[in-house]
N, C-alpha and C positions, 0 to 999 in steps of 0.2 A: 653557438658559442662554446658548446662543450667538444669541439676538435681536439684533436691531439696536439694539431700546432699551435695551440692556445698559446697566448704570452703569458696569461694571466689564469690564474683560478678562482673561477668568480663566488666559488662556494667559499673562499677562505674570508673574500673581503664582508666589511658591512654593508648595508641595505644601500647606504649614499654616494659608496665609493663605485660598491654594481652599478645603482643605477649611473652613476656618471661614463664609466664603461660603455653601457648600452646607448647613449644619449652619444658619446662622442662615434659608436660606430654606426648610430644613425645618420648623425649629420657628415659620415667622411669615409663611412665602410669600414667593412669588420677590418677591427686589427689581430683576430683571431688568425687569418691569415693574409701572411704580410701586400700588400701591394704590388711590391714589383715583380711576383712567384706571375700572380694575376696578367698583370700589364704586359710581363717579358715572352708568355704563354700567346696574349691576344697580337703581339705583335710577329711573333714565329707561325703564327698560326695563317696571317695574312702574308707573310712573307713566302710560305709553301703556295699558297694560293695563286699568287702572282706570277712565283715562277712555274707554276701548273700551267699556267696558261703563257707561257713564254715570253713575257713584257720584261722580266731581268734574270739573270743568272747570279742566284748568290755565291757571293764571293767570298773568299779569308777577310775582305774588308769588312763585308757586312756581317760576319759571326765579331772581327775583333769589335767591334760597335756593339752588337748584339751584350756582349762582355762584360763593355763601360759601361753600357744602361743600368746591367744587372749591378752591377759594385756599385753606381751611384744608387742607383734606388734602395739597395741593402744597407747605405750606409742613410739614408735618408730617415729610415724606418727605421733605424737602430736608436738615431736621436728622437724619433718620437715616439718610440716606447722606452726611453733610457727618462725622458722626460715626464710622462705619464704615469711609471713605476714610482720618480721621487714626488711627484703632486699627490697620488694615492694615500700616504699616513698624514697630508696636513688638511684635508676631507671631513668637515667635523662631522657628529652625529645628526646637529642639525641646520645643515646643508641643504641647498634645495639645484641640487645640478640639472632636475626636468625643468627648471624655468631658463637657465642657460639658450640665448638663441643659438639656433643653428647656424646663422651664417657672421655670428660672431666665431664658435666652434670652427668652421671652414676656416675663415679670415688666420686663427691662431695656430694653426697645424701649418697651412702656409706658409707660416715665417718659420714657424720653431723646427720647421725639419730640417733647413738648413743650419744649426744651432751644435757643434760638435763640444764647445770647453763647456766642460766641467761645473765649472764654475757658474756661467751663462746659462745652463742648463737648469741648475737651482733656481734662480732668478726666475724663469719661464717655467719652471714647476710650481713656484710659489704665487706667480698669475696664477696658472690653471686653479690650484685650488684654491686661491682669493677668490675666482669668478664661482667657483661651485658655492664654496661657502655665501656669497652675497653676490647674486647675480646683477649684472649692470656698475659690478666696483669698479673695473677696468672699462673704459671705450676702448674703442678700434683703432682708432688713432693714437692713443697709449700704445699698443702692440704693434703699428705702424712704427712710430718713436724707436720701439723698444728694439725693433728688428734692424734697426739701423745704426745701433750702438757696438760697439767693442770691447771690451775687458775692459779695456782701460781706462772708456768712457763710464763704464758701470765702477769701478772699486774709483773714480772719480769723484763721483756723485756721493756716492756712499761717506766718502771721505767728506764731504759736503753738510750729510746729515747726517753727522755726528755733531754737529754744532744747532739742531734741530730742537726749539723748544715748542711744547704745545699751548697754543693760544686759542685754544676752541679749534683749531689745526694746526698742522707741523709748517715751523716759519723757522730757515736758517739763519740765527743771528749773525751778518756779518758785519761786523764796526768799522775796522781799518784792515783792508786786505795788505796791507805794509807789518803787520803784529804777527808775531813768531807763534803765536795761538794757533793762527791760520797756516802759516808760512809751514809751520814743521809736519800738516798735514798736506802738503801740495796744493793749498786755496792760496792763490794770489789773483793779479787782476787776469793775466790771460788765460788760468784756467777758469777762472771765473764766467771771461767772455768766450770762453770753447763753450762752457755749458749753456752760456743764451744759444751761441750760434745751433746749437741742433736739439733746444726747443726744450730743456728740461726747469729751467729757470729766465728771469728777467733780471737784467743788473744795473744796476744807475749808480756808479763810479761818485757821481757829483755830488748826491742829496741821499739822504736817508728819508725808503719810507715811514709811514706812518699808519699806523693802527688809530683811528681816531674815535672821541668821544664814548672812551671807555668809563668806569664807574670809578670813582673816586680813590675807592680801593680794589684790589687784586692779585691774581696770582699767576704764574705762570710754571709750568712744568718742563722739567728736564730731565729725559728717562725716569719718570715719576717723581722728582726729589720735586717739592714744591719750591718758589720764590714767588716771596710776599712785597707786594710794591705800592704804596701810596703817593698818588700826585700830593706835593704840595699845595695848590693851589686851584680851588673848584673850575673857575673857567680856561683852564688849560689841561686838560687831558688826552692828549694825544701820544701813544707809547713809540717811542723810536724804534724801527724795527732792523735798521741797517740798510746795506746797497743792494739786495739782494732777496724777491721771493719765490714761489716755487711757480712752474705754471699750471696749469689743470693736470698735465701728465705728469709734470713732476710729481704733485701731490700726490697723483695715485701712483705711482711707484715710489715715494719713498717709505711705503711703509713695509719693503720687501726688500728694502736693496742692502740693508745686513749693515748699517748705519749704527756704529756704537758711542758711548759717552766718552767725552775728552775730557781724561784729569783736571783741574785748575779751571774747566771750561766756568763753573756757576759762579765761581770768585769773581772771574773777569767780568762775567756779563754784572753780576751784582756792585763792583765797582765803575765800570760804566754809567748804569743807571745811574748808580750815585752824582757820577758826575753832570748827569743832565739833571741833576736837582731832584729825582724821585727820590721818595723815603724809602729803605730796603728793611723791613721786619723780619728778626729772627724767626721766631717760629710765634707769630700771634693762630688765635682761632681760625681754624677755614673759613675761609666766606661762605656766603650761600651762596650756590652757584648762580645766582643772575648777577653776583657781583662780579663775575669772569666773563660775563657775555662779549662775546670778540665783536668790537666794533669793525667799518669798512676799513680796509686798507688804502692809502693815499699814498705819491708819492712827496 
């Protein structure tokens, strides 16, 4: 690792972010040096070979190909060390990137090479270092998901969860996808149903889920701000939660996909409630937290 053509200097990083370094070029070869220098070498190498022994005559074709490889493979390895660079500062100190499997490691270089905006790139940087920090947060099939989205399905979602309150986990309040709440973020019903169709959420237009048999009293979070909710009534405690929850992968990327709080959003939802007859408390005492305990979710 200590090349010239190093991308990285591993004396600069910490112990978690080296060893993540070393862990990712176990499981996919050194990014020390790039890939395609390698692959484009083994491939001219057998092409001399070939025509050594007179089976073809390389051509201007086979050099302008020879070409394409090289630029697509340089451009491949640009994005995953352009991606690996931004995962590097969010690497905590206690990380544990040697429990990272290998062929989850494989599985996610595969997608994110292809991966050029910007934008997207953060996103698939802030996986990587979500899985170093707490190995096993992201599945494969999350990074399956992930790979088959586009900017605009991502600032989509995101737009999504910003309406995200915490219930013992992140649950998108959505009431009426017809309210300008929603509407002036680009949530209505067919973005709504774009996000079931490709697996980040589930949406039942018809019925509001439910959180059921929760504790008499409780709280829920909104970018940290608390709201305090008492059922009226002991045997009815089931909290409405809207047309709309997250699915397993949703779950595990929204807490990456850069999801910020809407003005006016806790008025609403606190008038809402109201109007399902929940009591809404200014600011009484925190519960203890078993008084939060997230019941199952129903539709």
């Amino acid at each position: 690792m200590g090349d010239s053509n190093s991308i990285i200097n591993l004396g600069d990083l910490a112990k978690p972010a080296n060893t993540l370094i070393e862990k990712i070029s176990d499981a996919i070869g050194s990014i020390a040096k790039p890939w395609q220098i390698r692959r484009v070498a083994e491939a001219e190498a057998e092409a001399e070979k070939i025509r050594a022994t007179g089976e073809i005559e390389i051509t201007a074709l086979h050099r302008r190909a020879a070409r394409r490889f090289l630029m697509e493979e340089a451009k491949k390895q640009n994005n995953i060390e352009t991606i690996i660079s931004k995962a590097l500062p969010e690497v905590s100190e206690q990380s544990k990137p040697e429990q990272v499997e290998d062929d989850w490691i494989t599985n996610f270089f595969d997608k994110c090479r292809l991966i050029s905006d910007e934008e997207m790139q953060k996103l698939w940087a802030k996986i990587l270092a979500g899985e170093a920090n707490s190995p096993g947060k992201f599945s494969k099939r999350t990074i399956d998901l992930l790979a088959s989205l586009d900017k605009h399905d991502g600032m989509l979602f995101a737009n999504l969860c910003s309406f995200n309150f915490d219930l013992g986990d992140p649950l998108p309040l959505v009431y009426d996808t017809k309210d300008h709440i929603y509407t002036d973020r680009g949530i209505n019903f067919e973005t709504l149903s774009h996000l079931e169709s490709i697996g980040l959420i589930q949406f039942n237009n018809l019925a509001d889920y439910l959180r059921v048999d929760l504790n008499p009293k409780g709280f829920a979070l909104y970018f940290g701000t608390p709201v305090y909710f008492e059922f009226p009534q002991p045997s009815n405690r089931d909290l409405r939660l809207g047309k709309v929850i997250l699915t397993q992968s949703g779950g595990q990327l929204t807490s990456i996909c850069g999801g910020k709080p809407r003005e006016g959003f806790i008025e609403y939802v606190r008038e809402k409630w109201k109007s399902f007859g929940y009591k809404i408390q200014p600011e009484p005492e925190r519960p203890a937290p078993q008084e939060n305990a997230p019941g199952p979710v129903q539709p």
